[in-house]
N, C-alpha and C positions, 0 to 999 in steps of 0.2 A: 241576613239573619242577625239580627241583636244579639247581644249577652247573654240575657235571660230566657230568651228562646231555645239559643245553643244549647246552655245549660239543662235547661228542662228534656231539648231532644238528646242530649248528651245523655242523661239518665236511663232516658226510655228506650236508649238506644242501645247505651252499654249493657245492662240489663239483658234486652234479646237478644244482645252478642253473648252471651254468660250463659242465656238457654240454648243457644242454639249451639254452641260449640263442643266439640266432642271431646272426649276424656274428660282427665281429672281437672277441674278449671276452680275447685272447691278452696283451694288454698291460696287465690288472693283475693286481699281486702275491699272492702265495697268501695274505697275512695279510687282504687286501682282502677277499677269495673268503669267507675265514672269515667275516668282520664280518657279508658283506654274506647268509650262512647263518644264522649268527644271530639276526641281524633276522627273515631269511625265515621259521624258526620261529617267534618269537615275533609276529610280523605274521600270519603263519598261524594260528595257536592264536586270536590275537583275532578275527581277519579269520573264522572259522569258526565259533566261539561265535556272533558277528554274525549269521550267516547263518543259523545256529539248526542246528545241526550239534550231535546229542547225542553224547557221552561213551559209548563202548561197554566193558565188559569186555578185548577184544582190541585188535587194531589198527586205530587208528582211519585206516583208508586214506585218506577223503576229508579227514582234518585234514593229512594227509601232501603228500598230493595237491594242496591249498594251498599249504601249504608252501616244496614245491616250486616253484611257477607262480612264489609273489610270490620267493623266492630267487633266479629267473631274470631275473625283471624287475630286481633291484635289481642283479646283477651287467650287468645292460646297461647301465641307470647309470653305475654306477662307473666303465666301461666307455668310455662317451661322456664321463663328467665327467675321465678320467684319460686319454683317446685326446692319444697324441702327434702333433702336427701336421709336416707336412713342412715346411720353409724353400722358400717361393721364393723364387729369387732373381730 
């Protein structure tokens, strides 16, 4: 996969990981969201070879399909690692 490929699936990716993950995921930044898309593809693509997931012609849905999960995980991350806390006083 090229750079610009990356990047574009990095978006679309971080993106469904940001809908699809649960709680409060509202308070990090869209450049966050990207990184953490990113990763998810390319933690996806390995995390799938792994699991012995062959390379098909078309689309490969279940490499997607990873993907997405680990994009979601990583945006709860970022998530809980970047949650602002309230002041008590």
């Amino acid at each position: 996969m090229d750079i610009i490929g990356l990047i574009i699936a990095g978006i679309i990716i971080g993106l469904l990981g940001k809908f699809f993950a649960p709680g409060n995921r509202d308070n990090i930044p869209l450049w966050l969201t990207i990184v953490c898309g990113i990763g998810g593809v390319l933690i996806g693509y390995y995390l799938a070879a792994a699991l012995g997931v062959d390379a098909t012609p078309g689309i490969d849905w279940t490499r997607w399909i990873i993907s997405i999960i680990v994009a979601a995980v990583l945006v709860m991350i970022a998530a809980s690692v970047t949650a602002r806390r309230g002041r008590t006083i």
